[in-house]
C-alpha positions as CSV (number, residue, x, y, z in Angstrom):
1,X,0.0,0.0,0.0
2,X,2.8,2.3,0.8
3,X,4.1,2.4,-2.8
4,X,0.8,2.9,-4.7
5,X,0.9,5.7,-6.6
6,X,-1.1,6.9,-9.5
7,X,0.5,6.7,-12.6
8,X,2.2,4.0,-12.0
9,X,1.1,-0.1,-11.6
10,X,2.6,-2.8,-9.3
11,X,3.5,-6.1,-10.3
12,X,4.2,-8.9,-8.3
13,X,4.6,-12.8,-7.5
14,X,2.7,-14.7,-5.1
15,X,3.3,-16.9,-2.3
16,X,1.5,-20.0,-1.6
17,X,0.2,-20.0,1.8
18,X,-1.5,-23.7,2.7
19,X,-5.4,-23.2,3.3
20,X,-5.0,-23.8,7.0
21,X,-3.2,-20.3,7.4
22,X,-5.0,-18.8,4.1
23,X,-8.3,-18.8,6.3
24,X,-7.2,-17.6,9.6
25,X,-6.3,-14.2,7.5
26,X,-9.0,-11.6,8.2
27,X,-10.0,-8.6,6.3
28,X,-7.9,-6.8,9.7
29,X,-4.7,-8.8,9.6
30,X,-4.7,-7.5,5.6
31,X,-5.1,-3.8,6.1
32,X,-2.6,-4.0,9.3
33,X,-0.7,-6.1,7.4
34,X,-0.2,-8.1,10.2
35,X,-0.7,-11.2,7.1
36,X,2.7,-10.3,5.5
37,X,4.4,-10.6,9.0
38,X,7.5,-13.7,8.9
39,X,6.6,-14.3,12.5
40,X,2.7,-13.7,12.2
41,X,3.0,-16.3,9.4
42,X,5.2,-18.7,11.5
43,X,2.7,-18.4,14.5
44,X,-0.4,-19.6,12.0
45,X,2.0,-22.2,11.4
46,X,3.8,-21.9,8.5
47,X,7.6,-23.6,8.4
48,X,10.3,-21.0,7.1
49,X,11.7,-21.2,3.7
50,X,13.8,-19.1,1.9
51,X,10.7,-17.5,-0.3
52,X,9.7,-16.5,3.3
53,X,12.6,-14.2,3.4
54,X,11.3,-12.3,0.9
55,X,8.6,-11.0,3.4
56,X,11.3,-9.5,5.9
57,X,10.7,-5.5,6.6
58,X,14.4,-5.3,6.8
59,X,15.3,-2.3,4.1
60,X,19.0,-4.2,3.5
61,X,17.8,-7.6,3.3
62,X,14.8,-6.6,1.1
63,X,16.8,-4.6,-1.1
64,X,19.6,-7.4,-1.6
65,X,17.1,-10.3,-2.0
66,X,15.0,-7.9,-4.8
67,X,18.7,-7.2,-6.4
68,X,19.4,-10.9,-6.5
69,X,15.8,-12.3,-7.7
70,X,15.2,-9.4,-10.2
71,X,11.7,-9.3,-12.4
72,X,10.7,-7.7,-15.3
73,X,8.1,-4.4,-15.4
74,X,4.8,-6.6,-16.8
75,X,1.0,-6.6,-15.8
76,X,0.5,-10.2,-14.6
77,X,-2.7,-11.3,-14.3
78,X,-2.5,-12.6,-10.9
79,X,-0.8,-10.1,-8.7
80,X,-0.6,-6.3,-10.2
81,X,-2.4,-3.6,-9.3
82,X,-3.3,0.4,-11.0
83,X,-5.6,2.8,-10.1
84,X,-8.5,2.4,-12.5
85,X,-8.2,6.1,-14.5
86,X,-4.7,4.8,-15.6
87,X,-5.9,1.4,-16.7
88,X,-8.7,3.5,-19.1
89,X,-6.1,5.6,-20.2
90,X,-4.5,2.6,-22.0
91,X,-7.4,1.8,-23.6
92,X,-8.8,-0.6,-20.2
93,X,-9.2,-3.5,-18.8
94,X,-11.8,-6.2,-20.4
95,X,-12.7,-8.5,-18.0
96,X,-14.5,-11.1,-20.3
97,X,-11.1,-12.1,-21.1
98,X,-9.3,-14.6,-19.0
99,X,-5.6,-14.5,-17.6
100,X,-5.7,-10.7,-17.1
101,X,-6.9,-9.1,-20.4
């Protein structure tokens, strides 16, 4: 939420959670983001992995493990996000279509 801004679009990847912890995650643990916590994650449960690192709130570690894993700028249909005046500025979003149209 902290790096919306309009104009712009984030892009990301995704990180499998099992179903157990996926349903213990409440509209508040999402806008807290109390959900993207390592140890909030390892108290539902979940056994640490090295994708887990990616989660840390560390600025050095983040920025080192972004530096070493780096993506491409692309819309992917199952984790970006715009503000919807810039998505009909580039001629819009169909939503008939599948895998993001």
């Amino acid at each position: 939420m902290k790096h919306k801004e309009e104009g712009y679009f984030l892009s990301g990847g995704y990180f499998k959670l099992p179903m157990s912890i996926s349903e213990k995650i409440t509209e508040q643990d999402i806008l807290t983001q109390n959900c993207f916590s390592i140890s909030w994650l390892k108290k539902q449960g979940l056994a640490f992995n090295f994708k887990l690192t990616k989660l840390t709130h560390n600025k050095w570690l983040a920025t080192f493990m972004n530096w070493i894993t780096p993506t491409k700028r692309s819309w992917n249909g199952h984790n970006s996000s715009g503000f919807k005046k810039d998505i009909l500025a580039v001629n819009g979003f169909n939503e008939a279509m599948k895998y993001g149209g």
